[in-house]
C-alpha positions as CSV (number, residue, x, y, z in Angstrom):
1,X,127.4,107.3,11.5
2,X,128.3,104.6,13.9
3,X,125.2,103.0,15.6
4,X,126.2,101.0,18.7
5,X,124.3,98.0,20.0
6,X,123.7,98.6,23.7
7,X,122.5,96.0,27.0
8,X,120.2,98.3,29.0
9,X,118.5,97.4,32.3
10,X,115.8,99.6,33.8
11,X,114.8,99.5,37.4
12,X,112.4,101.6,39.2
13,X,111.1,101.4,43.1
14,X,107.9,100.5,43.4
15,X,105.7,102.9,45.3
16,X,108.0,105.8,45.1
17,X,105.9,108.2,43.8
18,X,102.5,108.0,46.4
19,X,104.4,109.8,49.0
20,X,105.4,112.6,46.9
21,X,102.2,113.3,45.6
22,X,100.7,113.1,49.5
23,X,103.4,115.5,50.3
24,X,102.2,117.2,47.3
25,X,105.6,117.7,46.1
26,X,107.7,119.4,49.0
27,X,110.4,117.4,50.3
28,X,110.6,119.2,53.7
29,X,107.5,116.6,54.9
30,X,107.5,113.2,56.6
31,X,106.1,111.1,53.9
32,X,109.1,112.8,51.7
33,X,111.7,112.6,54.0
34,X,111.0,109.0,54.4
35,X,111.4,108.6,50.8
36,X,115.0,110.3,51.2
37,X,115.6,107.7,53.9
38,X,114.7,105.1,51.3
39,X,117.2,106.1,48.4
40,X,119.9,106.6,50.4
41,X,119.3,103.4,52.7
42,X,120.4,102.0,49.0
43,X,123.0,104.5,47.6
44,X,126.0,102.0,48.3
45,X,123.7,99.2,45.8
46,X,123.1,102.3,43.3
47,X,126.9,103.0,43.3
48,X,128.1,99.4,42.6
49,X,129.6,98.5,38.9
50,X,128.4,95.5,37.6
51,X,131.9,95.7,35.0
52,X,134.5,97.6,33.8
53,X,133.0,99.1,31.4
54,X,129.5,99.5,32.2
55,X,127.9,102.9,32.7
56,X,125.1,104.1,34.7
57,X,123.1,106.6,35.6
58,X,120.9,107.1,38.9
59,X,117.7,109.3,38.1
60,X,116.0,109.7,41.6
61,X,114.0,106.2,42.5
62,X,115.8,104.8,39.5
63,X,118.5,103.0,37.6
64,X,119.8,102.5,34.2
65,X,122.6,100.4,33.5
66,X,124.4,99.9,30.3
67,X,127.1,98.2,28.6
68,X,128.1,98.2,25.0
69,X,128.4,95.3,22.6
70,X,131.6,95.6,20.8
71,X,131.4,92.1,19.3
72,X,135.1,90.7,19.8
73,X,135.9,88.0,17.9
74,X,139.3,87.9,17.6
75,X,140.3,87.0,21.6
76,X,137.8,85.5,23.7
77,X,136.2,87.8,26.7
78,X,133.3,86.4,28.5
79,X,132.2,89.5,29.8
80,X,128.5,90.0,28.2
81,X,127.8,86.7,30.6
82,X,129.5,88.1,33.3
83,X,128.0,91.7,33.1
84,X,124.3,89.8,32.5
85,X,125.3,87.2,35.9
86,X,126.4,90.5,37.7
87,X,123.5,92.9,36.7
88,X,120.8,90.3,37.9
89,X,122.8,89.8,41.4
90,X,122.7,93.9,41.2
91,X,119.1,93.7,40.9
92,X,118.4,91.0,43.8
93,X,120.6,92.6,46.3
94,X,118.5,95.9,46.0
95,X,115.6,94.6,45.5
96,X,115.9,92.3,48.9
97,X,117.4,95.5,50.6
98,X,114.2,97.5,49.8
99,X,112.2,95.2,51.2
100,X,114.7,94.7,54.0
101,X,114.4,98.0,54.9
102,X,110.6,97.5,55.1
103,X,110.0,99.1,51.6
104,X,108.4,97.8,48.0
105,X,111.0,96.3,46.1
106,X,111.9,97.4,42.4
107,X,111.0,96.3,38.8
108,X,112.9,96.2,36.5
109,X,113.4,95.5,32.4
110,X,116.2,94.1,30.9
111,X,116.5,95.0,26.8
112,X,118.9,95.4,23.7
113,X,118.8,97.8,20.9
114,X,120.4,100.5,18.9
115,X,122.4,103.5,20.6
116,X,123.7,106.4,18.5
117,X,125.9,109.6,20.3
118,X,125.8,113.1,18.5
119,X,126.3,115.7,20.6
120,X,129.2,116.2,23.4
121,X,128.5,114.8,26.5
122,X,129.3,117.2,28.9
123,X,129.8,121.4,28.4
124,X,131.4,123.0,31.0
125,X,131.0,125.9,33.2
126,X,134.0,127.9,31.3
127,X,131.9,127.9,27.9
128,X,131.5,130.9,26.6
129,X,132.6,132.6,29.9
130,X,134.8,135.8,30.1
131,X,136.9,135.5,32.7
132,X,140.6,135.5,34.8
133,X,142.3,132.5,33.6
134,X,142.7,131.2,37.4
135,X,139.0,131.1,37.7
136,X,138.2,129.9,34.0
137,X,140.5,126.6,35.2
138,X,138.6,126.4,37.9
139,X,135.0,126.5,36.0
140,X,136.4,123.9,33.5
141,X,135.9,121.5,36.5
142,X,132.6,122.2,36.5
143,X,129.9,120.7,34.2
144,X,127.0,123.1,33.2
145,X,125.3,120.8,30.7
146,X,125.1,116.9,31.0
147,X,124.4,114.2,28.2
148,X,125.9,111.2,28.6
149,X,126.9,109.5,24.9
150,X,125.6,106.0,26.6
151,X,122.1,107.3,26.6
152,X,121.7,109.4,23.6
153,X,118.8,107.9,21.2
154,X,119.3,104.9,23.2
155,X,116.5,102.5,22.1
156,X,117.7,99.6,24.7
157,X,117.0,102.4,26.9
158,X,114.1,103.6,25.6
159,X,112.1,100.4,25.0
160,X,113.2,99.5,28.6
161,X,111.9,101.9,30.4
162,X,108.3,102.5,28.3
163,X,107.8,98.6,29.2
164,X,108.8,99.0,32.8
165,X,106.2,102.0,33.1
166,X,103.6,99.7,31.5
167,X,103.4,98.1,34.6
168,X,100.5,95.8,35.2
169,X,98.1,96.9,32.4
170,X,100.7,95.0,30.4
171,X,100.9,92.2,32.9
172,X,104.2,93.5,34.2
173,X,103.2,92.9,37.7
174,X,105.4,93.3,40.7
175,X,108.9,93.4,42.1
176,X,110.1,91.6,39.6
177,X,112.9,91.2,37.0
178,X,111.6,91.1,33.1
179,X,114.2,89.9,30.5
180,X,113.5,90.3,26.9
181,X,113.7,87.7,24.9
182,X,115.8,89.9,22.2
183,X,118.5,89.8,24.8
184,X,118.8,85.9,24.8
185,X,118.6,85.3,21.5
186,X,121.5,88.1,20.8
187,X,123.4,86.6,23.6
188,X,123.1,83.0,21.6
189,X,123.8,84.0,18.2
190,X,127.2,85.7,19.7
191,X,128.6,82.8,21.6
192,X,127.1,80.3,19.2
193,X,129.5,81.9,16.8
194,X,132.9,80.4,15.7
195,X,136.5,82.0,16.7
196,X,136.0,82.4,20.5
197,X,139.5,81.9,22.7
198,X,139.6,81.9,26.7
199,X,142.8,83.6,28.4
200,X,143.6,81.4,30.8
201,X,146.8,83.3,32.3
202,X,149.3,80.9,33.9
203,X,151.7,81.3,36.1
204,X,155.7,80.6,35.6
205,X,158.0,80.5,38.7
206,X,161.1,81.8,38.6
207,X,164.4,79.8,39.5
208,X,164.5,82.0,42.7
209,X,161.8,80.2,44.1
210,X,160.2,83.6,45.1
211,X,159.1,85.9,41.8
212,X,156.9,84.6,39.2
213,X,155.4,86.0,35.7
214,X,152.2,85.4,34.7
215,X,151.7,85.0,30.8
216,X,148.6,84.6,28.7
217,X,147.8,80.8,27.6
218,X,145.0,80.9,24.7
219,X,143.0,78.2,24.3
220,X,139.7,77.9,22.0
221,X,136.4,77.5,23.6
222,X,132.8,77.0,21.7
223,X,129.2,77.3,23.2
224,X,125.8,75.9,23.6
225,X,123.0,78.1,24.6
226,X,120.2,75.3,25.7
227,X,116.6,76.0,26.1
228,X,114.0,73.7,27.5
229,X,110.6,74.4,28.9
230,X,109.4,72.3,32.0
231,X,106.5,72.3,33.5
232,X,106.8,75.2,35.6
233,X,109.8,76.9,33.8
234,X,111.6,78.4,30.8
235,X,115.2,77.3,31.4
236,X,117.6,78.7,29.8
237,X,121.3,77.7,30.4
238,X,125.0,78.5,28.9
239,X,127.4,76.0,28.3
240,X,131.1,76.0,27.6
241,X,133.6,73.3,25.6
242,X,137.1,73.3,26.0
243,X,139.4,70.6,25.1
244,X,136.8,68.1,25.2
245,X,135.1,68.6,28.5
246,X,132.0,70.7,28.7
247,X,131.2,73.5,31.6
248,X,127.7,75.1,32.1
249,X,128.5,78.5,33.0
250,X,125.3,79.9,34.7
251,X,121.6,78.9,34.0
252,X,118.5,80.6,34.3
253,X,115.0,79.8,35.6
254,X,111.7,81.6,34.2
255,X,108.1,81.1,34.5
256,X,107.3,79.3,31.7
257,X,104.9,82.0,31.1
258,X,105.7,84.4,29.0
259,X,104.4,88.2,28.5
260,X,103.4,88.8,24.2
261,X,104.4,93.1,24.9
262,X,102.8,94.7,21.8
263,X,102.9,98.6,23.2
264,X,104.0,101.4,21.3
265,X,105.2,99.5,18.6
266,X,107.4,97.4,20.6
267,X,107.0,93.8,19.8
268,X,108.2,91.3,21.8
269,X,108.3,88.8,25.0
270,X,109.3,89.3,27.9
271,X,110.0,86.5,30.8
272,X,110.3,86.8,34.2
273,X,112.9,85.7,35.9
274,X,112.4,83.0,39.1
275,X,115.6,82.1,40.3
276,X,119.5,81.4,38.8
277,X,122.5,79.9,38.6
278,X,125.3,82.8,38.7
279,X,128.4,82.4,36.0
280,X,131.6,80.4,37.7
281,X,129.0,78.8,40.4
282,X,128.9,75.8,41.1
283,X,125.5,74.9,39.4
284,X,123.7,73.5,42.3
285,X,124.1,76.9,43.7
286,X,121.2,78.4,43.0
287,X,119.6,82.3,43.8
288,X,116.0,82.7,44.6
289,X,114.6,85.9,43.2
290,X,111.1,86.0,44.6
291,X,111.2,88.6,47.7
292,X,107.8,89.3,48.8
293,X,107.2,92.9,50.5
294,X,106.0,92.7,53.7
295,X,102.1,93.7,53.6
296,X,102.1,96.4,56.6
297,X,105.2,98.3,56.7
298,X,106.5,99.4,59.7
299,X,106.0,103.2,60.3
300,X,109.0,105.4,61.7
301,X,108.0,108.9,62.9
302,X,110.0,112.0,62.2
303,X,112.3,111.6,64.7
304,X,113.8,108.4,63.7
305,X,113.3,109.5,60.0
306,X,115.9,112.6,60.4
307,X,117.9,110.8,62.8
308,X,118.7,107.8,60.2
309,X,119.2,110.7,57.7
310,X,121.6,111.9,59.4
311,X,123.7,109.6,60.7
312,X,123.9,108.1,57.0
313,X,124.7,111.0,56.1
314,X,128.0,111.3,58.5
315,X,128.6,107.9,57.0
316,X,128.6,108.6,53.4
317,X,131.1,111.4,54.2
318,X,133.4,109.2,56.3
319,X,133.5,106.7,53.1
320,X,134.1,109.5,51.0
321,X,137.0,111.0,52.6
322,X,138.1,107.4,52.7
323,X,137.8,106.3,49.3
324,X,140.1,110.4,48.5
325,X,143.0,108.5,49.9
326,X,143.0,105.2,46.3
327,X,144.9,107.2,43.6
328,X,142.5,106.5,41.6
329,X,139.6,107.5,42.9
330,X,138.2,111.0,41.5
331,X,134.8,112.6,41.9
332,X,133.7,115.9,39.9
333,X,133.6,118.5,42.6
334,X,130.9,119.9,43.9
């Protein structure tokens, strides 16, 4: 039985649901289709990977995003920073874009906790099927049944999202960004460890004066996670050592307030983030999170609604037909 510790951020648009219920659940209405407007306004942000290995999934108005902890010791990869840097400039940029685009904004949770796959992820169409072999190949491209392994009995997941729907009963106010305190203080025990190693890849030129090869260069690095609280904020801050000189990595501002969740059974804190310092910035640049949503939206009729649709539409099929062309690039076909 291998239980996997999982990062999970949950983000949900804020005000999503009125429009649907005035619509009383048809999509071929104006409030709907301006809510189709609004999801697809951000589909490029929804479709952005924070790293390599990060998996997400996009469930209507929201987002999960995950990423695995697989605890290396034994080389030095400093991508749980970089994936936590990334995933709050993730959250900013749509977050500013939905407001932008004269929305809400989103909320979202940050958490940690157990994960544990047992079931396939995916069962195709050619299960259990009687059929020509040309068209059984072709219904093995097909899924019929989806369960992503990342969120099976994903508690990061689940605690995530059951704190995000609390909402502002339990003082989860907002278009804001919640972290969990669990998160930091896994993130700290981890790079407060010993055996770290940083690959700083240098680069030989050859005799020729043209080619050159680029070969790892290991060097061991250790870590300070400091915490301080001012008299506005929680800071909490990330720095590096290596051969003697020291490099804060990214830093992060919270109200010093914190939220004491204590929900179904789920006991913790959770801090809300104000602003940062992004990993490998200079750390006098620094990224305000507070968007405020403007307090009477701009109304579009019909017209305008369909018209946007449409044209973004043409757009997403131009970048898709585009995007065919990268060897790489595959999409499950519809």
């Amino acid at each position: 039985m291998k239980i996997v510790k999982n990062f999970c951020m949950w983000s949900d648009l804020l005000g999503y649901g009125a429009p649907l219920k005035k619509s009383k659940w048809q999509l071929n209405t104006k409030d709907a289709k301006e809510n189709l407007l609004r999801i697809t306004l951000l589909e490029p942000h929804f479709h952005v990977r924070n790293n390599s290995e990060e998996v997400s999934l996009v469930l209507n108005d929201g987002i999960i995003r995950s990423l695995d902890f697989k605890g290396e010791l034994d080389y030095y990869e400093r991508k749980y920073l970089s994936w936590l840097s990334r995933a709050i400039l993730n959250y900013n940029i749509l977050n500013e874009s939905d407001i932008k685009n004269n929305f809400y904004g989103l909320r979202s949770v940050l958490s940690i906790g157990d994960r544990f796959s047992y079931m396939n992820e995916r069962v195709s169409m050619a299960s259990n099927t009687i059929a020509h072999s040309s068209v059984i190949e072709t219904l093995k491209k097909k899924t019929a049944i989806y369960s992503p392994k990342e969120f099976q009995m994903n508690m990061a997941f689940s605690k995530a999202y059951i704190m995000e729907s609390s909402g502002s009963r339990a003082g989860l106010n907002g278009n804001n960004l919640f972290i969990d305190i669990d998160v930091l203080n896994f993130i700290k025990d981890y790079y407060e460890d010993n055996g770290h190693k940083w690959n700083r890849m240098k680069t030989i030129d050859h005799d020729d004066g043209i080619s050159s090869t680029i070969v790892s260069d290991w060097v061991s690095v250790s870590y300070k996670i400091n915490e301080k609280m001012t008299e506005k904020n929680f800071v909490w801050s990330v720095d590096m050592f290596m051969e003697g000189k020291q490099y804060t990595l990214m830093t992060l501002w919270f109200d010093k307030e914190k939220i004491e969740y204590n929900d179904n059974d789920i006991q913790t804190e959770l801090y809300i983030l104000e602003k940062y310092s992004p990993e490998d910035e200079d750390e006098n640049f620094v990224i305000e999170m507070k968007t405020t949503p403007n307090k009477k939206k701009k109304e579009l009729t019909e017209t305008e609604i369909e018209e946007m649709l449409k044209h973004l539409e043409e757009s997403y099929k131009e970048r898709q037909r585009v995007l065919s062309n990268f060897k790489n690039y595959k999409e499950e076909e519809s």
